[in-house]
ZAMARGU-4260 file (C-alpha; in steps of 0.2 Angstrom, whole numbers, plus 5000, padded with zeros to 4 digits):
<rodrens>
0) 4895/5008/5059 | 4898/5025/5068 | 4888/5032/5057 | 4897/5049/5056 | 4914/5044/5056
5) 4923/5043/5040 | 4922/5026/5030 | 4936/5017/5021 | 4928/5001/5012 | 4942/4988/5005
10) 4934/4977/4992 | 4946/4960/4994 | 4936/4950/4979 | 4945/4965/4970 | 4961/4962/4976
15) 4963/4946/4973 | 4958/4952/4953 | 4973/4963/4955 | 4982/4950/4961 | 4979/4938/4949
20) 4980/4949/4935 | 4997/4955/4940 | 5002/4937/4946 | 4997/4934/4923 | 5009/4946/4918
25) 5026/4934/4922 | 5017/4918/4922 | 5033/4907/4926 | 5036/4916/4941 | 5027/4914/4957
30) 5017/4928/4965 | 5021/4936/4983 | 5011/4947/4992 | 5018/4962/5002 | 5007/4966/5017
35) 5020/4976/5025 | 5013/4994/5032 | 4996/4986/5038 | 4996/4979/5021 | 4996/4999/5014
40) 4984/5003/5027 | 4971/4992/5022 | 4973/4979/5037 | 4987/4966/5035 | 4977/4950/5043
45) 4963/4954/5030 | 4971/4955/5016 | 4984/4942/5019 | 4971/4929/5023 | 4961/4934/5006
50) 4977/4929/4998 | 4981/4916/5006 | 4965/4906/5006 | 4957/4915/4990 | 4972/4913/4979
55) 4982/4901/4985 | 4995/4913/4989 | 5010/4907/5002 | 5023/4919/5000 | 5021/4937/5008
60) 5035/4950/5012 | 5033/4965/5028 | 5046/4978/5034 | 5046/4972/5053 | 5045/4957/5062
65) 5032/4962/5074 | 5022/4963/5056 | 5028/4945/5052 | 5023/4942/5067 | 5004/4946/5068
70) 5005/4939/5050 | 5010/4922/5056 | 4994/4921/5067 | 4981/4926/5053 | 4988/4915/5041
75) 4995/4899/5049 | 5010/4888/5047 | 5008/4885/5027 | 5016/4902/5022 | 5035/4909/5018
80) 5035/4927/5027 | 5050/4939/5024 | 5055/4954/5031 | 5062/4966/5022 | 5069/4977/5038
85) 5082/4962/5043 | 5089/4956/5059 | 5094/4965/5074 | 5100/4958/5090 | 5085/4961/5102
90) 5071/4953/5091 | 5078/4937/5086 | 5068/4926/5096 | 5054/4933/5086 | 5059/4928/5070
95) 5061/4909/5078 | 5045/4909/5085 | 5035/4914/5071 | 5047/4907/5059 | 5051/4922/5048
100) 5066/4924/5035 | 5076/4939/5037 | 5080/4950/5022 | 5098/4954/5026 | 5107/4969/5019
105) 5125/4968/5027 | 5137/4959/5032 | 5134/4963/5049 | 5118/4957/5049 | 5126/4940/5039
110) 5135/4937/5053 | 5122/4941/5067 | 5110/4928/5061 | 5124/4915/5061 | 5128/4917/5079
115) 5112/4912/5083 | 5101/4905/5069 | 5114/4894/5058 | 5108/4886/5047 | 5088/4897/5046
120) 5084/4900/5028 | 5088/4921/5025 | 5087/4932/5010 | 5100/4943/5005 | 5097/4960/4996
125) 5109/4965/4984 | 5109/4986/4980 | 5110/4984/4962 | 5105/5006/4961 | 5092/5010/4971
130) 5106/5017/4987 | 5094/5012/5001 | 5094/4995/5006 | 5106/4983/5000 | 5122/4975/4999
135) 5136/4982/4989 | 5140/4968/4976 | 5159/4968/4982 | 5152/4962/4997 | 5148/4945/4988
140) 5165/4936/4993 | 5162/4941/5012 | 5145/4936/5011 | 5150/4918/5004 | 5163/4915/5017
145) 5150/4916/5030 | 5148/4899/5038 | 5131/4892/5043 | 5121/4905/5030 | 5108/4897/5021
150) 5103/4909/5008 | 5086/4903/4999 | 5081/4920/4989 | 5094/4932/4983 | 5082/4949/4976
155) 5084/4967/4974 | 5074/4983/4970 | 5068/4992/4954 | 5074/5011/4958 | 5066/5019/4942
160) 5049/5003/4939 | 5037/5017/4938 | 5043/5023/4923 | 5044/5006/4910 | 5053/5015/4901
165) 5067/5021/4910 | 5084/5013/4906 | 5088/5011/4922 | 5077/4994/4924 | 5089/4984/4910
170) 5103/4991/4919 | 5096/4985/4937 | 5092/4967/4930 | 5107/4964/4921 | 5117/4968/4934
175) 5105/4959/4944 | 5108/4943/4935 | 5126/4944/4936 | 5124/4945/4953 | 5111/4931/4956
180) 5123/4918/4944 | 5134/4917/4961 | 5120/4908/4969 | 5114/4894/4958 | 5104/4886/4975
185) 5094/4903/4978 | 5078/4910/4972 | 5078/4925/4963 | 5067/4940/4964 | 5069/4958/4956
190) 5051/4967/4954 | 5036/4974/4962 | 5020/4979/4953 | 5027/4990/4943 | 5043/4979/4937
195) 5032/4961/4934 | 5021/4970/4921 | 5038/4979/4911 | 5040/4961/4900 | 5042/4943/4908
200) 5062/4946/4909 | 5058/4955/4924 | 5050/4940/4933 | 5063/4929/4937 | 5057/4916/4952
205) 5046/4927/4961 | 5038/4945/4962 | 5033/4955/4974 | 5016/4962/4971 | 5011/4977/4982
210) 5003/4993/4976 | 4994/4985/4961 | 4985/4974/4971 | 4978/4989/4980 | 4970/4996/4966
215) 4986/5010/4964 | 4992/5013/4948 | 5013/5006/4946 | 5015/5015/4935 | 5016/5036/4935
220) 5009/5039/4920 | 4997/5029/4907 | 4982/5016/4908 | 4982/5008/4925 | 4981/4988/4923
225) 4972/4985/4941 | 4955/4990/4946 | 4950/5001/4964 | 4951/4991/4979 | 4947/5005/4994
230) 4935/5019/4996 | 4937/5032/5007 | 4918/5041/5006 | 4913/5054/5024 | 4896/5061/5027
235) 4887/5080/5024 | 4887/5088/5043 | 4879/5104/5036 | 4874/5111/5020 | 4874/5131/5017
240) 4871/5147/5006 | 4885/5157/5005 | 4886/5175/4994 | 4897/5181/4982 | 4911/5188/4992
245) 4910/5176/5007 | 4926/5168/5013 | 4928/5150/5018 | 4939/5142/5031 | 4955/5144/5040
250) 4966/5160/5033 | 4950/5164/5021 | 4959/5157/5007 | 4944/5155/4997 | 4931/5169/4992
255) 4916/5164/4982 | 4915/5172/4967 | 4895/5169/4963 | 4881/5161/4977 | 4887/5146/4982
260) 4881/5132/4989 | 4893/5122/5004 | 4892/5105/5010 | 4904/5101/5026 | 4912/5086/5027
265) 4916/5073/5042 | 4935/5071/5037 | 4950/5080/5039 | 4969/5078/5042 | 4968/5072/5058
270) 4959/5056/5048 | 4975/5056/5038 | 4969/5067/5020 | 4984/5078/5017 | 4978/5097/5023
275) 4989/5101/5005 | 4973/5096/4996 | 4966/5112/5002 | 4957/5121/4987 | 4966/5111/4973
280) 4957/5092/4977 | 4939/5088/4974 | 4926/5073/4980 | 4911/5063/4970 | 4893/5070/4980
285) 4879/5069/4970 | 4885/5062/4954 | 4895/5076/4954 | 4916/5082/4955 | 4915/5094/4969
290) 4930/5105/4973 | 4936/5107/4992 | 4931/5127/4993 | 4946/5134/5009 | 4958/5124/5018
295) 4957/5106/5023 | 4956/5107/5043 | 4959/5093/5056 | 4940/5086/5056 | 4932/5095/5043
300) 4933/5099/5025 | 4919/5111/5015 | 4915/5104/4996 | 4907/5117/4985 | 4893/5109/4979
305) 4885/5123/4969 | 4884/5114/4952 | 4877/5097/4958 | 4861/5094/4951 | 4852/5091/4968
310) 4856/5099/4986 | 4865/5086/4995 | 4857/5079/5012 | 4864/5078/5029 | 4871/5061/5032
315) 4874/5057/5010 | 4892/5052/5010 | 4906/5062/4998 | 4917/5048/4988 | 4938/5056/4992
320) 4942/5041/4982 | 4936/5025/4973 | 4927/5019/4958 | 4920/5039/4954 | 4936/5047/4959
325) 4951/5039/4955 | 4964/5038/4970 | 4977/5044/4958 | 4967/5060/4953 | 4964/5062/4971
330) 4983/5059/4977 | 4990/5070/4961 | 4979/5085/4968 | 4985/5084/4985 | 5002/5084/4977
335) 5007/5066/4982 | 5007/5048/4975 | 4993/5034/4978 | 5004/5026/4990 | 5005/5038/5003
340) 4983/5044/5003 | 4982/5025/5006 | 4995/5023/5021 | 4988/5039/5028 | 4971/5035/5028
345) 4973/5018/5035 | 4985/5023/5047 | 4970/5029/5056 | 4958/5015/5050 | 4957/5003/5064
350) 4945/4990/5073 | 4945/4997/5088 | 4936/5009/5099 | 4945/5029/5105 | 4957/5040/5098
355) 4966/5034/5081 | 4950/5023/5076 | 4939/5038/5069 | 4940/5030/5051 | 4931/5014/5050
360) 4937/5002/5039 | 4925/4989/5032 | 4929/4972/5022 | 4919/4968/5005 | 4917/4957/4995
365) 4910/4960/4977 | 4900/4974/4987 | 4892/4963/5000 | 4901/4960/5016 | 4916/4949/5017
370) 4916/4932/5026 | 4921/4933/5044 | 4934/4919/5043 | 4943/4933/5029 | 4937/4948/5037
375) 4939/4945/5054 | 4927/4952/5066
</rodrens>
């Protein structure tokens, strides 16, 4: 470990608790994974083999094929791998060589894969509300007079899941099963995280597990059902006194209103936490919630340690969140969502040594460090 460099630990015994707790709440369907974005920044290979050889998992969904891809090669032959993104002309040789099945969202697309690949298993995407991927239902006739398409899984997207509640989820699934009745051969998949744990009737063949398995609340309000899987913690540079009246930081946007105490951090922006959290998001140091005092800057962020019950030490590690700070808490005060602190982050966490590896990430299990054949090296 660089000792000083931030640190993002991803406990994979954890998520594969999420997964299986999520997996329980629509029992009759099977359990996918979605890896896509590094596997929300918390390394793709990793946690797809966790999955995979962990939980029996063989089914996993990315946005691109040079994801699938890498995939493949950490996983092995014994695995379904979809790619939500679809087919286009100058990639298709990747999709045969690593075997991957294209989500495909137009007709265009219909017709590409044909030219070349008739008679390859594909998914088709219906837009049943979302507006953003999809095919328009009226496309359905067009679709099925597309010779050599072999259509294995017919899914679509929850626009409103986040919310349980909403009315929009009944109207998506039952629109969604008008749609799916027109392919009795296919598989059928409607939800995320959020959509498998609404009621069972959202299950259908398969789900498609992603934030929830990460340890991110599906849902935007309410109990979370899944338990912290990452931890993003950065160590004390340099600890000070400052007076009453002393400014902090770029612009001087905080002033100390009594003697305080600072503790500087080794994390900024430039490690991916949003620079937004300045003097509104906080950090567990020595038992304590501790508020960022002045703006976040691109390699440093000052925590007012003031009412922590001993002095922090150069080198003790601030928690910007994990099991003492929930991501959610941390994601809400830096005025975005879960999803985001985690793809930032791990944007910048890589195995590798130079610029864009200054978080480390490091595989757990149950605390202690994860097997090799998971983990990697």
């Amino acid at each position: 470990m660089r000792a000083f460099n931030p640190l993002l630990e991803i406990d994979l015994a954890a998520l594969c608790r999420n997964y299986r707790r999520l997996a329980a709440a629509t029992p009759s369907a099977e359990a996918a994974g979605v890896v896509k974005s590094d596997a929300y920044g918390l390394g793709a290979a990793a946690v797809a083999r966790a999955l995979h050889r962990r939980e029996d998992c063989r089914t996993v969904f990315v946005a691109y094929s040079e994801e699938g891809a890498a995939v493949r090669e950490a996983v092995g032959d014994d695995a379904d791998i979809f790619v939500f993104n679809g087919p286009y002309e100058p990639y298709l040789d990747v999709y045969r060589r690593y075997r991957l099945t294209p989500i495909i969202s137009t007709i265009d697309q219909a017709r590409l894969w044909t030219t070349t690949m008739a008679g390859a298993p594909v998914a088709v995407h219906f837009d049943t509300g979302m507006r953003r991927l999809g095919m328009p239902p009226y496309e359905i006739e067009s679709l099925a007079n597309t010779a050599g398409l072999k259509i294995s899984l017919v899914m679509s997207h929850l626009a409103c899941a986040s919310d349980p509640n909403h009315p929009m989820n009944a109207r998506q699934r039952d629109e969604f099963i008008a749609i799916a009745a027109r392919f009795p051969d296919a598989r059928k998949s409607l939800s995320s995280s959020g959509g498998a744990l609404i009621n069972e009737t959202f299950g259908f063949d398969m789900t498609r597990l992603g934030v929830g398995i990460y340890g991110v609340n599906p849902f935007d309000a309410g109990a979370t059902a899944v338990e912290p899987v990452a931890r993003l913690t950065a160590p004390v540079l340099q600890v000070r006194t400052i007076n009453a009246g002393d400014a902090v930081g770029y612009g001087a946007s905080f002033t100390a209103q009594r003697k305080s105490i600072l503790a500087t951090i080794s994390l900024g922006y430039g490690d991916g936490y949003p620079r937004a959290g300045s003097n509104r998001a906080a950090a567990w140091l020595a038992e304590t919630r501790c508020p960022i005092a002045g703006r976040v800057s691109m390699d440093l962020i000052v925590l007012d340690v003031t009412d922590a019950p001993q002095q922090p030490q150069i080198g003790d590690r601030a928690e910007f969140f994990g099991p003492n700070h929930a991501i959610e808490e941390a994601a809400t005060a830096c005025g975005t969502i879960g999803y985001e602190l985690l793809t930032g982050i791990g944007g910048l966490a890589r195995p590798r040594i130079g610029l864009g590896a200054r978080v480390e990430r490091r595989y757990l299990w149950n605390g202690a460090p994860a097997d090799a054949t998971i983990a990697g090296e």
